[in-house]
Structure formats: structure tokens, C-alpha cells
C-alpha positions in Angstrom: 98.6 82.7 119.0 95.6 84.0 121.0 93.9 82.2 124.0 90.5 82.1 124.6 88.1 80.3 126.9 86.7 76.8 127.0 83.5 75.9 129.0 82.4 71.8 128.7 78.9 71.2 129.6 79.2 67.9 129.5 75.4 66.9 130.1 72.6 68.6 129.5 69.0 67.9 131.2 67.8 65.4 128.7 70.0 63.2 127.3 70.7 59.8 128.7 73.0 57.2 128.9 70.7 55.0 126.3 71.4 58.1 124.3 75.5 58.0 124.1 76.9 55.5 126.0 79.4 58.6 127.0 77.1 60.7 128.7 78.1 61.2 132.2 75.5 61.7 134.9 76.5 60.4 138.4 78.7 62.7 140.2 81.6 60.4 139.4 81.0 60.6 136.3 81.0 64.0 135.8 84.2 64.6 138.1 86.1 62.4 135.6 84.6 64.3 132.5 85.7 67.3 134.2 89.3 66.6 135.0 89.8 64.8 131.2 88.1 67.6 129.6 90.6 70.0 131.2 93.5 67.9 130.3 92.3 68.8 126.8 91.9 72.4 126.8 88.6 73.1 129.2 89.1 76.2 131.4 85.2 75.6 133.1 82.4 73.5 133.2 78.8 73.8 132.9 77.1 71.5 135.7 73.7 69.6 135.7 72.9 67.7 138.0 70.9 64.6 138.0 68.5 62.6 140.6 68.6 59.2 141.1 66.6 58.0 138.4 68.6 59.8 136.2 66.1 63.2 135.7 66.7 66.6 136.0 67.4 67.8 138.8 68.1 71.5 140.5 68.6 70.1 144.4 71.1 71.8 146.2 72.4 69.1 148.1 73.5 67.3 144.7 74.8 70.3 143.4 77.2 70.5 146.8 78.4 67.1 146.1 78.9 67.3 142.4 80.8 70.6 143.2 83.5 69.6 145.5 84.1 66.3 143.4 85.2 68.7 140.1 87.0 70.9 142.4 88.5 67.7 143.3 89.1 65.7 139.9 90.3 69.0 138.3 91.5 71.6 140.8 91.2 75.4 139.2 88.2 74.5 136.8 85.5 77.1 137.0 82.1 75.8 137.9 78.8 77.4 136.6 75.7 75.8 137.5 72.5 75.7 135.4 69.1 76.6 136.6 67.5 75.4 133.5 63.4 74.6 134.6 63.7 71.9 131.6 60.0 71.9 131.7 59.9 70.3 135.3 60.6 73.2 137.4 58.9 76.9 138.1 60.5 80.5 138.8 60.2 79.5 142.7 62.2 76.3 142.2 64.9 78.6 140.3 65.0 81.0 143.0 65.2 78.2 145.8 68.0 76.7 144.3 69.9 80.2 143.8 68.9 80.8 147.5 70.5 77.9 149.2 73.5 77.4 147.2 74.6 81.0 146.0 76.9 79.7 143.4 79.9 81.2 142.0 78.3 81.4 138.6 75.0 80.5 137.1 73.5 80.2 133.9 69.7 81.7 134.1 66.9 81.2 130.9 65.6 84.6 130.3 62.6 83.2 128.4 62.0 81.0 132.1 62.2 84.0 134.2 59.8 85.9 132.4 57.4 83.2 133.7 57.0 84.9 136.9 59.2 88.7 136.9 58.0 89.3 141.2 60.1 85.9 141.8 62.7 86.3 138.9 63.4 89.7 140.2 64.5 88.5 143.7 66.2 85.8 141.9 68.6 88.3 140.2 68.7 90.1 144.0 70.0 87.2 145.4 72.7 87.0 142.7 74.1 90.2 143.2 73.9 89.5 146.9 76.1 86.5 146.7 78.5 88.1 144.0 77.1 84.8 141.5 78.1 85.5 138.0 74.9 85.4 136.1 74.9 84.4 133.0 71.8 85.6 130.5 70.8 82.5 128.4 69.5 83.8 124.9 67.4 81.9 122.6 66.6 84.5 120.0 64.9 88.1 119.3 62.3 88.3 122.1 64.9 87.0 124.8 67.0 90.1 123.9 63.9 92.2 124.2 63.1 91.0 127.3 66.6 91.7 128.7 66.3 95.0 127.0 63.1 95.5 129.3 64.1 94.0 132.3 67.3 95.9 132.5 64.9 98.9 132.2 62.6 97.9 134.9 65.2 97.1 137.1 64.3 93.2 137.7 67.9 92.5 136.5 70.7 94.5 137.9 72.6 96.3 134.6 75.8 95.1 135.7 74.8 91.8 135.0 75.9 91.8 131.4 76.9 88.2 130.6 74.9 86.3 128.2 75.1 83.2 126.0 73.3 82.7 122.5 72.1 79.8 121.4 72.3 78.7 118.7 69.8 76.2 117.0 67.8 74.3 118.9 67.1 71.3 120.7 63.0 70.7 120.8 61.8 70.7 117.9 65.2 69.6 116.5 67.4 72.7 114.9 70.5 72.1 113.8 72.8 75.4 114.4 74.8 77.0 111.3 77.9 79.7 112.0 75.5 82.0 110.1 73.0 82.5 113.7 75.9 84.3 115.2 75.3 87.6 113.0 71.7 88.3 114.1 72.4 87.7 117.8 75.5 90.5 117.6 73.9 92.7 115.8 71.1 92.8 118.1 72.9 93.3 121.2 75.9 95.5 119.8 74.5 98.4 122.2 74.1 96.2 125.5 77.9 95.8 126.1 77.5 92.2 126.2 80.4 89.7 127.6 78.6 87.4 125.3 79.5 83.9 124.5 77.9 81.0 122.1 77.0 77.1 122.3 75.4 75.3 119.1 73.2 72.1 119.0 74.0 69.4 116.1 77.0 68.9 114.0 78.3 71.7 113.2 78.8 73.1 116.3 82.6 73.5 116.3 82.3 75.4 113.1 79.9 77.9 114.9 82.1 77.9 118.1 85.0 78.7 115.9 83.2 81.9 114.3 82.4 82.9 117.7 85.9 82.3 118.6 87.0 85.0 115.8 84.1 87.4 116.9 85.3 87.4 119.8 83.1 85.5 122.3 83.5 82.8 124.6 82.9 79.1 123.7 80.8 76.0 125.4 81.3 72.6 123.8 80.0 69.3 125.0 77.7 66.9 124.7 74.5 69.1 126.2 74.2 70.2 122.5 75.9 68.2 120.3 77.7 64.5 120.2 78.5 64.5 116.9 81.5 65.5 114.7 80.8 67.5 111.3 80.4 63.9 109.2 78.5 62.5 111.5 80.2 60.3 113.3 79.9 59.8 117.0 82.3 61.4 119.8 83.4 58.8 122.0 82.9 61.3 125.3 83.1 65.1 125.8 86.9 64.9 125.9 87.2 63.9 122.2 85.1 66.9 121.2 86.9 69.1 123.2 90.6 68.2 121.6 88.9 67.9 118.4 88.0 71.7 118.1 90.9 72.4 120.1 93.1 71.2 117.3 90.7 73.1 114.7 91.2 76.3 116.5 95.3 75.9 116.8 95.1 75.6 113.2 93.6 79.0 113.0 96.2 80.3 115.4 94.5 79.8 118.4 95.1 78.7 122.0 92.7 77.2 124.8 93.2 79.4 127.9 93.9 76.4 130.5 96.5 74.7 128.2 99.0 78.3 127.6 100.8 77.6 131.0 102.1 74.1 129.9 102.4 74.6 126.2 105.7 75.0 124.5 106.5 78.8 124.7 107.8 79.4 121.3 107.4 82.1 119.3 103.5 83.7 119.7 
């Protein structure tokens, strides 16, 4: 069997707990998503924060807190924050929040950088700086060309060459097909990409699985999808994530943080 890696972003920006009963969002919440999510097959998570009415939120200080309670709840996890604007936040609020907390990893919105390329630029500075693991969020064609073209102007430093495609859509609804994973390779086949996926609506795992045969890293959770392929609801993020877990063993494949324990028989 091969391994592979398993990020959970067990959130999102939008969704709410009148949404899927499931949905964590208190720092307790998320801690305990965490550490049953990697009891499942989850190598790293995906954080959002929330404020205390339960919005978006990009503070630092909640981000500090939310952080040490996964490192916690489930010791070894990788932790990669988001900087997603979500409509309520600007470049300068992205930088900001890079600025104070210099993260081990971070997920950036190409599209939202291009917003403001003075401010994204030192954004991307700072990265480097602190040794945070960028991650290049990609929507579609003119995210990759703006990559293309910031790589050339400099704004983003060219070693930063991970990225994740996404795909479908959340707003106006999308609902991803295995098929969207074609376009984005073949697009990027020259950049040298450590690329990965995450799909919105039921049939994520099917498109995670193609991206797990292409090669490419995987994020599950309820940030893009709560539903299994028939329809039906996942009770909470750890259900989805042993659910494809089991799909991809089928296919003779292995989650990363699981190999360790696993019965060692014949690979």
C-alpha cells in the first residue's frame, strides 16, 4: 500500500452550527475534531478561527489559543492556518495577521492578494522571513496566471511552490466533479507545483481519491462538503474522514498518520 497525506479542515468561514449540528467552532470544539479526526487517518488540519458571535475571524490572539489546544488534543498534528478575507477582511488584515503570528503554515487566496500586490508582496516577505509554508490557494485559470505573473515580478518568492485547487465552488453553489482535476494539472505541469486538492458538495471523496492517484495531497472536512455521495449527512468531520479512508484502502491506499500503528503485513 501507499500512504499519503490527510489534511481536515474541519470548518470553514461560513457555515454554522444551525447549518450541521457537527460543525465545530469554539476552540474546544475544534481541539476535539482535531484529535478524533486524527484517530481516523488525519495527518494536519486546516484552522479557522471564529469570534464570539460565531463570524469569521483572522485575530491572532484566537489563533494562539486554538493552536496550542490541537497541539494539545492531538500531539504531532500539523497546523495550517487560513487567511481567507471571506469578504470581511482586506490585504492589510491578511498581512497583519501573518505579521503577528508567523505560522508554521498558511493557506493564502491568490485571487485576495491580487487586491492590493504593494501589501501582498510584503505579505509573502514576511512568509519567507518566518520560514511559513505558504500555500497558493487556486480557484481556476486566472489564479494560475496570476501566480505565473507574480512569480515573475517577484511579489512571491519562487520557492514558494505549494498550492491547492479547488474544486467547485461554494458561492454561487458548484458542486465539484473528479473531472476539474485535469484542467488544473495541465495548466500548472511547468510550475513544479507540490499541489494538492479539496472539492465542495458530494462528491468530494471521489475527486480527493483522483487526486490521491495523481498524486496530490488531500483536504477533507466539512469546510467544503458534509455530505456523503447519496446524500446523506456526516455526523461530524471524523465520519468523513474514515469514510474515505476506508475508500482509499480499498484502492490500496494508506493515510500517512495511521502507517505507524497499522498491522505491518505484507505492503
Amino acid at each position: 500500500m501507499t500512504t499519503y497525506h490527510l489534511m481536515v479542515a474541519p470548518n470553514g468561514a461560513r457555515r454554522r452550527q444551525a447549518d450541521h449540528a457537527g460543525l465545530p467552532v469554539r476552540t474546544a470544539e475544534i481541539a476535539a475534531t482535531a484529535a478524533t479526526c486524527q484517530r481516523v487517518g488525519a495527518d494536519a488540519l486546516h484552522l479557522h478561527v471564529r469570534d464570539r458571535d460565531g463570524g469569521h475571524s483572522l485575530d491572532a490572539g484566537r489563533y494562539r489559543a486554538a493552536i496550542a489546544a490541537v497541539a494539545e488534543a492531538a500531539p504531532g498534528m500539523a497546523i495550517q492556518i487560513t487567511t481567507e478575507s471571506a469578504g470581511v477582511f482586506d490585504v492589510a488584515d491578511q498581512l497583519a495577521c501573518l505579521e503577528a503570528l508567523r505560522p508554521a503554515a498558511a493557506s493564502v487566496s491568490i485571487r485576495e492578494m491580487a487586491r492590493d500586490w504593494r501589501l501582498a508582496s510584503r505579505a509573502y516577505a514576511v512568509c519567507a522571513e518566518a520560514g511559513t509554508e505558504v500555500q497558493h490557494i487556486l480557484y481556476g485559470a486566472d489564479c494560475i496566471a496570476a501566480l505565473r505573473q507574480a512569480y515573475a515580478r517577484g511579489d512571491i518568492p519562487t520557492q514558494m511552490r505549494s498550492a491547492i485547487f479547488v474544486l467547485g465552488q461554494y458561492a454561487p453553489p458548484r458542486l465539484a466533479h473528479p473531472a476539474e482535476l485535469h484542467p488544473f494539472l495541465a495548466a500548472t505541469a511547468d510550475l513544479d507545483l507540490d499541489w494538492g486538492l479539496c472539492a465542495f458538495g458530494r462528491q468530494e471523496h471521489a475527486c480527493l481519491l483522483a487526486g490521491l492517484e495523481a498524486g496530490g495531497r488531500l483536504r477533507i472536512g466539512f469546510e467544503n462538503n458534509t455530505q456523503a455521495a447519496d446524500g446523506s449527512e456526516y455526523p461530524d468531520n471524523a465520519a468523513s474522514v474514515a469514510a474515505f479512508v476506508a475508500l482509499a484502502r480499498a484502492a490500496g491506499h494508506r493515510p500517512l498518520v495511521m502507517s505507524v500503528s497499522e498491522d505491518k503485513g505484507p505492503q
